[in-house]
C-alpha positions in Angstrom: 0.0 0.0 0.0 0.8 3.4 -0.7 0.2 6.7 1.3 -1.2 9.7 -0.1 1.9 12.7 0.7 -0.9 15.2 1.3 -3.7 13.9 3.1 -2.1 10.3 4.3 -5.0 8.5 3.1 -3.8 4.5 2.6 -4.4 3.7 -1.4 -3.1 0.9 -3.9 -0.7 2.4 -6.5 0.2 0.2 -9.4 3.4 1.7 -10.3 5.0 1.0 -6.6 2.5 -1.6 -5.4 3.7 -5.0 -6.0 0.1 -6.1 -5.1 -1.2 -5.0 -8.4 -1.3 -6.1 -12.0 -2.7 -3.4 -13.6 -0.8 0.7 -14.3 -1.9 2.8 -11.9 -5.1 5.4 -12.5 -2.7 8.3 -12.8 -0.9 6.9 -15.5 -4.0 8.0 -17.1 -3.3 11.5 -16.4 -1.6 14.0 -18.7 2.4 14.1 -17.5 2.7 16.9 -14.8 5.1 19.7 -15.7 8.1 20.3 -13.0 6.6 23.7 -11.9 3.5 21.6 -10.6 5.4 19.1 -8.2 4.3 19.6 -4.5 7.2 20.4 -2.0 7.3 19.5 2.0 8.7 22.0 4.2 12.4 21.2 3.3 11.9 21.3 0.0 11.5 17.6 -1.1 9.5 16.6 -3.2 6.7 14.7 -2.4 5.6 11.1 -3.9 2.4 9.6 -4.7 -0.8 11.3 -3.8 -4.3 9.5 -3.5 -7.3 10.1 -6.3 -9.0 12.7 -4.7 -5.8 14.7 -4.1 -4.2 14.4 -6.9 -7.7 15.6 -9.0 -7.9 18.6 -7.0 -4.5 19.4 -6.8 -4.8 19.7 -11.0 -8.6 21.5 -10.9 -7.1 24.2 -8.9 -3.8 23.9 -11.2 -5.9 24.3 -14.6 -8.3 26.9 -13.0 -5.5 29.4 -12.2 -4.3 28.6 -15.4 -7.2 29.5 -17.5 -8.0 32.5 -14.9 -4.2 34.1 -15.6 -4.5 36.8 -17.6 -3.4 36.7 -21.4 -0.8 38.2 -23.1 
């Protein structure tokens, strides 16, 4: 089992988890640029984050995005 770096929620991860078969969900996911990558308090960055996280984490991502003014 994995654990979530921002909540610590318990979830299975199929890239780490030698329990499953299958790619994990977020393989599904568009690739994350570098900019996006969470940081603890030291500056490392953190791992795997659960579903929900991770979704939220890129709605509030995209909506700045499309919110940032045009030039």
């Amino acid at each position: 089992m994995s654990s979530c770096s921002q909540c610590g929620t318990t979830f299975s991860c199929g890239m780490v988890d030698t329990t499953s078969a299958q790619a994990c969900w977020c393989t599904a996911l568009p690739t994350a640029p570098k900019g996006e990558i969470m940081r603890d308090a030291s500056g490392k960055a953190k791992t795997c984050m659960c579903q929900n996280c991770l979704s939220a984490l890129r709605a509030r991502r995209l909506a700045a995005a499309s919110s940032a003014p045009k030039t």
